[in-house]
HTML snippet that shows the backbone in 3Dmol.js (N, CA, C, O; Angstrom):
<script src="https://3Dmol.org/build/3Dmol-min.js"></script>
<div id="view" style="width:600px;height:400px;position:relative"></div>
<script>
const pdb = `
ATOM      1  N   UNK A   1       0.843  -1.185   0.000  1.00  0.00           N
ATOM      2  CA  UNK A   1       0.000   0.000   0.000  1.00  0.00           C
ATOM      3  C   UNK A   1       0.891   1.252   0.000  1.00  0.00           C
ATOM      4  O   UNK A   1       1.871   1.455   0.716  1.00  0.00           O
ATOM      5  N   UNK A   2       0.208   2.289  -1.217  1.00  0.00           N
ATOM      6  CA  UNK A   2       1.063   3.294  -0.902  1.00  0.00           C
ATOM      7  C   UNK A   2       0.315   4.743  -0.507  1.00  0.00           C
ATOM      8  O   UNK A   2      -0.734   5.108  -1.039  1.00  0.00           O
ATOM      9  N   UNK A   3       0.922   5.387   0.360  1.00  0.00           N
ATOM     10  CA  UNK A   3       0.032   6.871   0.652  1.00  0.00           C
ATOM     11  C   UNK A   3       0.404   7.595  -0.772  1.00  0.00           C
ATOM     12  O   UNK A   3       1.558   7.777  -1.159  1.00  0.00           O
ATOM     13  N   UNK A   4      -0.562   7.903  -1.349  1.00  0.00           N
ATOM     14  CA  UNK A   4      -0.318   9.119  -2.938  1.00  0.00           C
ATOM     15  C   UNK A   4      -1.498  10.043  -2.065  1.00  0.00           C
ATOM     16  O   UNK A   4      -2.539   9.826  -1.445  1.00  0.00           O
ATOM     17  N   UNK A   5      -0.636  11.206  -2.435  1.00  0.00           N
ATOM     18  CA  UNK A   5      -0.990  12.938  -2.398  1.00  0.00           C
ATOM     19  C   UNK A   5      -0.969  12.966  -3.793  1.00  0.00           C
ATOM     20  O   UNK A   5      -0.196  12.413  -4.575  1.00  0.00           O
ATOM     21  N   UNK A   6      -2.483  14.104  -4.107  1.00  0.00           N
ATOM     22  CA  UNK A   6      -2.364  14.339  -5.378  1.00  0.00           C
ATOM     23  C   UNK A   6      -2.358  15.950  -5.330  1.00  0.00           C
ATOM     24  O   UNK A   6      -3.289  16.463  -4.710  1.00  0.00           O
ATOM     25  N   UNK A   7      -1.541  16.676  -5.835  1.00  0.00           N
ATOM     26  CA  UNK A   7      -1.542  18.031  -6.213  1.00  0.00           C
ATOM     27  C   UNK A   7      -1.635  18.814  -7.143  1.00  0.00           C
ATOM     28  O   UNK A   7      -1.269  18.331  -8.215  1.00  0.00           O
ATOM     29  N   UNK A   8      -2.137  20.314  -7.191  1.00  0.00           N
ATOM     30  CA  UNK A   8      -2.440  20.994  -7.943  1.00  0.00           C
ATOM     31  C   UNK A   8      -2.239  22.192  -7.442  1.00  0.00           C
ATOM     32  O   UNK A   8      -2.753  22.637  -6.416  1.00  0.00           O
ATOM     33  N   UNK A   9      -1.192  22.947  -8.441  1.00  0.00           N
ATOM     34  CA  UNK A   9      -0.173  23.855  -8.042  1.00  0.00           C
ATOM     35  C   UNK A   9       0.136  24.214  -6.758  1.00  0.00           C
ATOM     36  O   UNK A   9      -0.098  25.305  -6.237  1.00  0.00           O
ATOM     37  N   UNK A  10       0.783  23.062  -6.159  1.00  0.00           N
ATOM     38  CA  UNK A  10       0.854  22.781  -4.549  1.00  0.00           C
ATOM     39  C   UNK A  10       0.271  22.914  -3.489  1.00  0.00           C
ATOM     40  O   UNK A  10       0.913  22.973  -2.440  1.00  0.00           O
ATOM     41  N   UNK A  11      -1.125  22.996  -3.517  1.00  0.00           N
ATOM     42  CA  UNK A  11      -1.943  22.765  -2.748  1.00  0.00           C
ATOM     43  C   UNK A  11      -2.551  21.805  -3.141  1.00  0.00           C
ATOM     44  O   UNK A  11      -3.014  21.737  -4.279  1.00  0.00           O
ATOM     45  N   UNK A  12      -2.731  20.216  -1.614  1.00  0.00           N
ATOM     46  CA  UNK A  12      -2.972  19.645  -1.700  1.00  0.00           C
ATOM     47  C   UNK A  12      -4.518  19.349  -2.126  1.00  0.00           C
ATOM     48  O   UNK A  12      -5.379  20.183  -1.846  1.00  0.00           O
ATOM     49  N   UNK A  13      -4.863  18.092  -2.838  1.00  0.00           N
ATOM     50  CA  UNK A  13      -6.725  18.108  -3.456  1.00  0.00           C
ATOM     51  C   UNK A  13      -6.502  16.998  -2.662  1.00  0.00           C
ATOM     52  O   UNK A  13      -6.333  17.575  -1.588  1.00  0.00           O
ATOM     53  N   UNK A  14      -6.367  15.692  -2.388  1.00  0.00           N
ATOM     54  CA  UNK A  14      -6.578  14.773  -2.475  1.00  0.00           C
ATOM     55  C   UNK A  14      -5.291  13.778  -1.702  1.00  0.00           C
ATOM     56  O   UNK A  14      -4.186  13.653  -2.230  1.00  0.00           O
ATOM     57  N   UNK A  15      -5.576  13.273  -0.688  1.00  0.00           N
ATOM     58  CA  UNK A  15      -4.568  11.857  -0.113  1.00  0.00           C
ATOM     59  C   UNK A  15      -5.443  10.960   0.008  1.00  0.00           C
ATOM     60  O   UNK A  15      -6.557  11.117   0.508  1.00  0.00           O
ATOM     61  N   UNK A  16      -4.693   9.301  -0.740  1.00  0.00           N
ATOM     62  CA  UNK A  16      -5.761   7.801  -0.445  1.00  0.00           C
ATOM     63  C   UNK A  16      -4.448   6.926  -0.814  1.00  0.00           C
ATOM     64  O   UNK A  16      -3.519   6.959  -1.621  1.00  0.00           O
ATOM     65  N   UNK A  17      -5.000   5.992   0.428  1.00  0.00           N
ATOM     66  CA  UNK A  17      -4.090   4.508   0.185  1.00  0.00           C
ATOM     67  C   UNK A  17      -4.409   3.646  -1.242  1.00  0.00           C
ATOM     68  O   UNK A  17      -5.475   3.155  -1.615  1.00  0.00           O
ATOM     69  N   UNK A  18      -2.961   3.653  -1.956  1.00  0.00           N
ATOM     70  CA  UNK A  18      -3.447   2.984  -3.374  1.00  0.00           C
ATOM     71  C   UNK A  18      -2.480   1.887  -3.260  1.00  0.00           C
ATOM     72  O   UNK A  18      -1.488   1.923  -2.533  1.00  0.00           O
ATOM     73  N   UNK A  19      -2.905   0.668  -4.204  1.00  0.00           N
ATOM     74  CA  UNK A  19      -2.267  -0.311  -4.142  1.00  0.00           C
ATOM     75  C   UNK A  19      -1.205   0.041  -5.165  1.00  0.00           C
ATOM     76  O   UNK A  19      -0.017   0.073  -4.843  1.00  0.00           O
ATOM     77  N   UNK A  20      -1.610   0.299  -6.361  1.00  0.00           N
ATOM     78  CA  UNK A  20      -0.809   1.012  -7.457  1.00  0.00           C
ATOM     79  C   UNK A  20      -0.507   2.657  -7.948  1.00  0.00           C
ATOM     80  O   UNK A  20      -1.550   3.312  -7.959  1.00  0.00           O
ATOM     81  N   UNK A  21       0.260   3.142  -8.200  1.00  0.00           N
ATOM     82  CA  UNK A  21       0.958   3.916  -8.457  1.00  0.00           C
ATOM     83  C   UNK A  21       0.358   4.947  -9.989  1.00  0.00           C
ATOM     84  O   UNK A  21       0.624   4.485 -11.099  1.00  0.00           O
ATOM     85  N   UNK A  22      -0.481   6.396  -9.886  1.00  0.00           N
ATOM     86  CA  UNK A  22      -0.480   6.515 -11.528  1.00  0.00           C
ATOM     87  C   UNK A  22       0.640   7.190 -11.916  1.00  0.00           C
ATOM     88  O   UNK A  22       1.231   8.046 -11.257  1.00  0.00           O
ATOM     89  N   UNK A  23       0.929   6.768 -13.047  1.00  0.00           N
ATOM     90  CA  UNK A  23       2.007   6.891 -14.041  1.00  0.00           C
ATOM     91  C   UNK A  23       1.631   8.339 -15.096  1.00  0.00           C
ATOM     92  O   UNK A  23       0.607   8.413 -15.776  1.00  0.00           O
ATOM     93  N   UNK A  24       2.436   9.141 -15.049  1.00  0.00           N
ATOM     94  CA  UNK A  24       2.623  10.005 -16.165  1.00  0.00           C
ATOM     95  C   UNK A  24       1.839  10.400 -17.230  1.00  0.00           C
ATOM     96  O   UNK A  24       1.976   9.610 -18.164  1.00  0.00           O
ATOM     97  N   UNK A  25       0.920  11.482 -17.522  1.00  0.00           N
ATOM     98  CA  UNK A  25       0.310  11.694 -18.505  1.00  0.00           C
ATOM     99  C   UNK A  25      -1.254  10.310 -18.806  1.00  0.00           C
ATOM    100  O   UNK A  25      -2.012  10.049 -19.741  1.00  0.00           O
ATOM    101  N   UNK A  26      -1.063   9.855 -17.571  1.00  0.00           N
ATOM    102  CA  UNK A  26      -2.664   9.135 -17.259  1.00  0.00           C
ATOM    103  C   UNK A  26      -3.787   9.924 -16.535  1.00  0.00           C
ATOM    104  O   UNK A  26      -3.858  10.430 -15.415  1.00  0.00           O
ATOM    105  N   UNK A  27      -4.689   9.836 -17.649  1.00  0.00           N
ATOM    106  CA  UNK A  27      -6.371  10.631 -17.190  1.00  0.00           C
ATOM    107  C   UNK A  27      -6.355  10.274 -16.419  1.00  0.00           C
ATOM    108  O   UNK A  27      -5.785   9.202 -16.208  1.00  0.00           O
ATOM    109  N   UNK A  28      -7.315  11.332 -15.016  1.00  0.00           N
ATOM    110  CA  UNK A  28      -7.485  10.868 -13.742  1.00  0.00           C
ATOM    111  C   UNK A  28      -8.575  11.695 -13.409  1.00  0.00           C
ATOM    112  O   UNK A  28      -8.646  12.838 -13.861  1.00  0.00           O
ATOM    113  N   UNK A  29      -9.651  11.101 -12.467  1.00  0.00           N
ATOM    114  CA  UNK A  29     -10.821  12.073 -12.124  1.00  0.00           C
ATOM    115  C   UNK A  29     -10.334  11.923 -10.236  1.00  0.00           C
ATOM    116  O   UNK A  29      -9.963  10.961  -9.563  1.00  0.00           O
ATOM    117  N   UNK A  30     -10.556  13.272  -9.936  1.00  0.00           N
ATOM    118  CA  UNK A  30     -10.610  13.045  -8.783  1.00  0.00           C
ATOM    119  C   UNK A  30     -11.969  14.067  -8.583  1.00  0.00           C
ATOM    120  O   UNK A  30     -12.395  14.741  -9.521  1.00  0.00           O
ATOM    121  N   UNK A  31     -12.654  14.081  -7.071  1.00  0.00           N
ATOM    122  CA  UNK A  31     -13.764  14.751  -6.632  1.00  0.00           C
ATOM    123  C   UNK A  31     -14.537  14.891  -8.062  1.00  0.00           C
ATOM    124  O   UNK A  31     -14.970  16.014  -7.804  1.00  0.00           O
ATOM    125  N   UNK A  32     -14.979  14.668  -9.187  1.00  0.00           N
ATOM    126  CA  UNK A  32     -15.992  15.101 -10.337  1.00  0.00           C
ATOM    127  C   UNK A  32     -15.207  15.688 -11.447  1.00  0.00           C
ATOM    128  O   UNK A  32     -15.755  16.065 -12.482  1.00  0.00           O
ATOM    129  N   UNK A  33     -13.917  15.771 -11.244  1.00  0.00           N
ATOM    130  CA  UNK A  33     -12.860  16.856 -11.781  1.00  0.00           C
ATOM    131  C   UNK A  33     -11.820  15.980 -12.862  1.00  0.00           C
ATOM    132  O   UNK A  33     -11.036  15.117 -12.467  1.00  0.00           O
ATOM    133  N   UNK A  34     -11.981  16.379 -14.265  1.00  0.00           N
ATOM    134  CA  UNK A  34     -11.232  15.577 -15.076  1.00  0.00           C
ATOM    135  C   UNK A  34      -9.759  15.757 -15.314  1.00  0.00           C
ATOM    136  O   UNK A  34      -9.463  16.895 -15.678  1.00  0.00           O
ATOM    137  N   UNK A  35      -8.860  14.988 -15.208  1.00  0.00           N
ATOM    138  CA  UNK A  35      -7.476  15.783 -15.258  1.00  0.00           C
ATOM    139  C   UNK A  35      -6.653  14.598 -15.656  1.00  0.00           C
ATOM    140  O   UNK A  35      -7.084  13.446 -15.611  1.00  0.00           O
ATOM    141  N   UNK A  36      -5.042  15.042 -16.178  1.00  0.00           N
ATOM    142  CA  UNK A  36      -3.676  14.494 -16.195  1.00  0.00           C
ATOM    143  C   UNK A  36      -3.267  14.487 -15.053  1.00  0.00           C
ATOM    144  O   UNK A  36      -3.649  15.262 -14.176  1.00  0.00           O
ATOM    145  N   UNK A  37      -2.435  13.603 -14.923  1.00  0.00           N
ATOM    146  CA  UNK A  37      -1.150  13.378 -13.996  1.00  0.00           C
ATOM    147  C   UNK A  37      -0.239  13.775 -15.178  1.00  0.00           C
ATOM    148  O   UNK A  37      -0.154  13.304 -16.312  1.00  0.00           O
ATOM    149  N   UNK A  38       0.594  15.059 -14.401  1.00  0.00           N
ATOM    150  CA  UNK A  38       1.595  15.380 -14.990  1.00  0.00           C
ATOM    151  C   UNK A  38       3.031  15.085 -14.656  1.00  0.00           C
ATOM    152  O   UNK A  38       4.012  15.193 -15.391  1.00  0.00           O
ATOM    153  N   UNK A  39       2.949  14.591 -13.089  1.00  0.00           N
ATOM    154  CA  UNK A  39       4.215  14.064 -12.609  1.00  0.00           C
ATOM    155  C   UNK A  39       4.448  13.417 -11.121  1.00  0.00           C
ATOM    156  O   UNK A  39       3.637  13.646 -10.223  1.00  0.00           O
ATOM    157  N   UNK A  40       5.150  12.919 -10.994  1.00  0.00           N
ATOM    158  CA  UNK A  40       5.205  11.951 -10.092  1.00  0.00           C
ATOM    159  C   UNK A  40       6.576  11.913  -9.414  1.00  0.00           C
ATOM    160  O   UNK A  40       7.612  12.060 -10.061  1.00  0.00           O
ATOM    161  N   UNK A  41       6.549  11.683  -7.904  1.00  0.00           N
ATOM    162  CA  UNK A  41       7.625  11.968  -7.013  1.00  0.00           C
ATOM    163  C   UNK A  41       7.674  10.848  -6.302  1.00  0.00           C
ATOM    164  O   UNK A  41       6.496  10.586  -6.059  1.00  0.00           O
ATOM    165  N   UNK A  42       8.350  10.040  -5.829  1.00  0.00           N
ATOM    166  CA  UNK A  42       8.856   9.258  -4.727  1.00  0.00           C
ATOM    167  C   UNK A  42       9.369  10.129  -3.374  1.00  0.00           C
ATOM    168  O   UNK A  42      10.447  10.720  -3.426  1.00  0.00           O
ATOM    169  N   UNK A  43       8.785  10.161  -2.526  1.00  0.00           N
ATOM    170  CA  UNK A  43       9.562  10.758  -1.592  1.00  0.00           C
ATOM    171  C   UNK A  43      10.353   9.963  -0.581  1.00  0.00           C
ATOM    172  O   UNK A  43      11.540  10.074  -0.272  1.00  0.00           O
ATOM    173  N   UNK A  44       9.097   8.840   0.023  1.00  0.00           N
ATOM    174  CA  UNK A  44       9.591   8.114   0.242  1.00  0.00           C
ATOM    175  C   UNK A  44       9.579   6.520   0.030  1.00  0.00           C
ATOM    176  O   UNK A  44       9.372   6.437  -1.181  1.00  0.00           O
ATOM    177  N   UNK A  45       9.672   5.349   0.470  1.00  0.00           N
ATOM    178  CA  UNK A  45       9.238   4.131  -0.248  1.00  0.00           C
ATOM    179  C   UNK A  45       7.937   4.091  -0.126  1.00  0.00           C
ATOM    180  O   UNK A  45       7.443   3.217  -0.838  1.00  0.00           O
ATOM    181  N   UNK A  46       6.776   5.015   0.828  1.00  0.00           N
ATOM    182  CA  UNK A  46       5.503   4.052   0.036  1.00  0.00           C
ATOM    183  C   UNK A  46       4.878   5.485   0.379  1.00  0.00           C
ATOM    184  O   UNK A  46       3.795   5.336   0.944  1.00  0.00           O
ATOM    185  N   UNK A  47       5.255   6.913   0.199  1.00  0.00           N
ATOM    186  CA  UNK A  47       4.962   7.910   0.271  1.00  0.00           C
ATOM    187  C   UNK A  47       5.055   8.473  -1.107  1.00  0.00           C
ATOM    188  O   UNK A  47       6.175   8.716  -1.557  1.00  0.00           O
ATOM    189  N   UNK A  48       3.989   8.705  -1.822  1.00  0.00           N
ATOM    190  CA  UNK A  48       4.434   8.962  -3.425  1.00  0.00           C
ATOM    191  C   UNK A  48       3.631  10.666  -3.392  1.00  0.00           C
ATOM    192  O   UNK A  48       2.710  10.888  -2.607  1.00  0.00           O
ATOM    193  N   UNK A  49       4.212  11.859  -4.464  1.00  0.00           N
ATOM    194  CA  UNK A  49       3.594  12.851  -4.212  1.00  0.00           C
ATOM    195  C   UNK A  49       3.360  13.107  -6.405  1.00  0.00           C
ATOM    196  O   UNK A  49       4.216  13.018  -7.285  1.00  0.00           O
ATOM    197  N   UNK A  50       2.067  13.377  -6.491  1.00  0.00           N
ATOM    198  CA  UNK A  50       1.606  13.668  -7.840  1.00  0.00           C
ATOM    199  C   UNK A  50       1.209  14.635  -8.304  1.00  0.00           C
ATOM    200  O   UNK A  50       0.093  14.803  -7.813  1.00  0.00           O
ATOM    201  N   UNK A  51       1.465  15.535  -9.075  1.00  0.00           N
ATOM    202  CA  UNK A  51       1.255  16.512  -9.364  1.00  0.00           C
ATOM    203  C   UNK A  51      -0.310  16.176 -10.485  1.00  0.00           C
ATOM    204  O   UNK A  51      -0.422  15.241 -11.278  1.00  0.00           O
ATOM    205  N   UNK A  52      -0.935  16.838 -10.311  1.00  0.00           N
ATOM    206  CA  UNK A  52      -2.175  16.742 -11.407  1.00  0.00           C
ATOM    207  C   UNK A  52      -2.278  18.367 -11.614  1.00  0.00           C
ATOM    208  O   UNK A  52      -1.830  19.327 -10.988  1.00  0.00           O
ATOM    209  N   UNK A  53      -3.256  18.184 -13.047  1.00  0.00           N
ATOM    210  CA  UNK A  53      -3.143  19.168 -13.871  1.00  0.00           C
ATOM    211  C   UNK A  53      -4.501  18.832 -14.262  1.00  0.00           C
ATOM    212  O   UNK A  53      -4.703  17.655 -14.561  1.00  0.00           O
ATOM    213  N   UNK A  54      -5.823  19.954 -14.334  1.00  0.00           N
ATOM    214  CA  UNK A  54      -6.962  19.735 -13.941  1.00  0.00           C
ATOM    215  C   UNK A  54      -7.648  20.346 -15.448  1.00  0.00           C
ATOM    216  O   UNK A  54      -7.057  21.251 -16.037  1.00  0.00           O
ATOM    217  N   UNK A  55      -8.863  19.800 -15.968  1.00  0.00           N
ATOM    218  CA  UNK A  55      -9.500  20.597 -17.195  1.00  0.00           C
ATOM    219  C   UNK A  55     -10.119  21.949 -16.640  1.00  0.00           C
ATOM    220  O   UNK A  55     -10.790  21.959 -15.608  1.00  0.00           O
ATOM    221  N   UNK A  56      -9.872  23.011 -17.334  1.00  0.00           N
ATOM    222  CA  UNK A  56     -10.824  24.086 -17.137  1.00  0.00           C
ATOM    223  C   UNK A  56     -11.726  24.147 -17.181  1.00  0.00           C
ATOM    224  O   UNK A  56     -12.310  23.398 -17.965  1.00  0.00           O
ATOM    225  N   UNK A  57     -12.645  25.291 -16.188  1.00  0.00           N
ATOM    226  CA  UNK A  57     -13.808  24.690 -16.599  1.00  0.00           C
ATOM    227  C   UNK A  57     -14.913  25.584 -16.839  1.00  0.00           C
ATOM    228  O   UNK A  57     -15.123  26.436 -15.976  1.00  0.00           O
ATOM    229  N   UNK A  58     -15.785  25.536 -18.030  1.00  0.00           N
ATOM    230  CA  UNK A  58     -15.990  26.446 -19.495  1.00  0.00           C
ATOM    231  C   UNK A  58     -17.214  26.679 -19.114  1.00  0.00           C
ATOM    232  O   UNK A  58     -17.976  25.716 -19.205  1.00  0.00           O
ATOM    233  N   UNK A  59     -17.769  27.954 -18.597  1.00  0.00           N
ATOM    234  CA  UNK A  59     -19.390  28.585 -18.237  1.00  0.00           C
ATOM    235  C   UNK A  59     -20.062  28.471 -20.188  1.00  0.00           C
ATOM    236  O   UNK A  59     -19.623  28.965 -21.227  1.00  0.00           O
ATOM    237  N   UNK A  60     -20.807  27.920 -20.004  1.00  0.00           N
ATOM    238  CA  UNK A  60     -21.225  28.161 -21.416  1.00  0.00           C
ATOM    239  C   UNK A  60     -22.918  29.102 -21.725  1.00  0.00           C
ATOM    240  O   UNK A  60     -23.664  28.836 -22.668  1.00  0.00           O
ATOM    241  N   UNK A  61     -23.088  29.781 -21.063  1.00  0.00           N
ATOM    242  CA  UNK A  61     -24.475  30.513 -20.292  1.00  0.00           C
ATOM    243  C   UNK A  61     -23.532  31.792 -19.903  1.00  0.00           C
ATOM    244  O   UNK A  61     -22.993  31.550 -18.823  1.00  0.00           O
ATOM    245  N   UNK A  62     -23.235  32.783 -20.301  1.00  0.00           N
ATOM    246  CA  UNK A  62     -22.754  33.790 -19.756  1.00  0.00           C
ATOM    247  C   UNK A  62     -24.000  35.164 -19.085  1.00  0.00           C
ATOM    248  O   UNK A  62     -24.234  35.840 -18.083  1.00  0.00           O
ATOM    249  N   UNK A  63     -24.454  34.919 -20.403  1.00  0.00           N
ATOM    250  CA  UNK A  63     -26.121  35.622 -20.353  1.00  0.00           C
ATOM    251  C   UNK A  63     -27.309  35.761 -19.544  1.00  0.00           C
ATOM    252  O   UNK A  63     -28.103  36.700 -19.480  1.00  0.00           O
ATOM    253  N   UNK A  64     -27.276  34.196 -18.687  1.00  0.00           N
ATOM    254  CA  UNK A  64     -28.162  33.299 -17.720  1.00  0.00           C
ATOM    255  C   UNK A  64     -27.530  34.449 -16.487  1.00  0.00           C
ATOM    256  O   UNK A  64     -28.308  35.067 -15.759  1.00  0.00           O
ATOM    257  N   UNK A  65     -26.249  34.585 -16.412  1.00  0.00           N
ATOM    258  CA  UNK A  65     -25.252  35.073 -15.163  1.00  0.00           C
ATOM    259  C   UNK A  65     -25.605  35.944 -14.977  1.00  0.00           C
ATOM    260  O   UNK A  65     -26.118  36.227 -13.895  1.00  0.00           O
ATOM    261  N   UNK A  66     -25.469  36.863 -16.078  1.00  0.00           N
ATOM    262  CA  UNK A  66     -25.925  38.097 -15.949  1.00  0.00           C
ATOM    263  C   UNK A  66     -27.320  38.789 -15.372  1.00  0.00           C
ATOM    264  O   UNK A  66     -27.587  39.656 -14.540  1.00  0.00           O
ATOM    265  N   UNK A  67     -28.059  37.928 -16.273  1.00  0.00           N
ATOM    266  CA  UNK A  67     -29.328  38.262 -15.572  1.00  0.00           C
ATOM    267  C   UNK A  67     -29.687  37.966 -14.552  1.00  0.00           C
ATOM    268  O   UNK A  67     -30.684  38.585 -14.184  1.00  0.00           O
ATOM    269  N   UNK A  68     -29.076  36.835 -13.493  1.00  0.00           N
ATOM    270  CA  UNK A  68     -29.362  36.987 -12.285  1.00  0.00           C
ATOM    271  C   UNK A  68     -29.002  37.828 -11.205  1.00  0.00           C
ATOM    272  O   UNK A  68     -29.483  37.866 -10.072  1.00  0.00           O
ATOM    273  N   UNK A  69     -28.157  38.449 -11.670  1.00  0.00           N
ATOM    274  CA  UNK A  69     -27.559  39.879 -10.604  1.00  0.00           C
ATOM    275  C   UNK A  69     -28.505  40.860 -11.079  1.00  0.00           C
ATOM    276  O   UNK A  69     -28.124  41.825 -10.417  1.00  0.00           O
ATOM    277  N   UNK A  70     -29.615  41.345 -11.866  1.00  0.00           N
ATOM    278  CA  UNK A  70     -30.366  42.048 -11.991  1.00  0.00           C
ATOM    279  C   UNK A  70     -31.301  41.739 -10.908  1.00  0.00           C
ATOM    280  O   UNK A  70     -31.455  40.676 -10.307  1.00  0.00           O
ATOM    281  N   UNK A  71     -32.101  43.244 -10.721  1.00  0.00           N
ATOM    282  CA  UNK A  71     -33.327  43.218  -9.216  1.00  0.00           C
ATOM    283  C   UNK A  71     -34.290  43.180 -10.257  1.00  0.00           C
ATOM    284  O   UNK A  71     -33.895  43.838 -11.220  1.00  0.00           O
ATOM    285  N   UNK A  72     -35.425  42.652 -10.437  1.00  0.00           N
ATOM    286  CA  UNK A  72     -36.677  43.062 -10.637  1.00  0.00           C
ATOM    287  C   UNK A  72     -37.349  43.915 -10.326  1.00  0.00           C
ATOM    288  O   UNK A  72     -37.413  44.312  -9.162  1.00  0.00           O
ATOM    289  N   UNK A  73     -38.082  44.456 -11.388  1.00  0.00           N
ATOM    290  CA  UNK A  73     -38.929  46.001 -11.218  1.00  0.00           C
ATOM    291  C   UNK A  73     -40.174  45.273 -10.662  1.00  0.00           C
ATOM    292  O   UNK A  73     -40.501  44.235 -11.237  1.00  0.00           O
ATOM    293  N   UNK A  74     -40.909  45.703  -9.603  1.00  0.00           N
ATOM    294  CA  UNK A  74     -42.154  45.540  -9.077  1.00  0.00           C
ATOM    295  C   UNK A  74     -43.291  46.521  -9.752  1.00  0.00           C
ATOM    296  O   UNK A  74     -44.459  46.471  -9.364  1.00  0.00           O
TER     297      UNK A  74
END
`;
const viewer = $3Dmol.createViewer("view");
viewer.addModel(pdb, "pdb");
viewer.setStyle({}, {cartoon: {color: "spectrum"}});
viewer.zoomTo();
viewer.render();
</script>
């Protein structure tokens, strides 16, 4: 078993006991969130630290936004 930390621009998202190890440029979802593993650290023998690299994520309703910060006229 190994402890993996997963990170994103060094603040930690995510620590879980894994049996295996992800490897480099493998899709990964963590919490709902689609992403790469961009890199991978040994720190120590069963302490591994991962850098992830997360999809952006694209409002496609800008218009909807707007209009809800408007008050209504009575």
């Amino acid at each position: 078993m190994f402890a993996v930390f997963f990170y994103e621009n060094n603040s930690i998202v995510l620590n879980q006991a894994l049996r295996n190890i992800p490897s480099v440029d493998e899709d990964i979802r963590i919490k709902g969130r689609k992403g790469k593993v961009t890199g991978v650290q040994v720190m120590e023998e069963n302490i591994i630290h991962v850098q992830v690299e997360f999809e952006k994520v694209v409002v496609k309703n800008k218009a909807a936004l707007k209009d809800l910060g408007k008050n209504k006229k009575r």
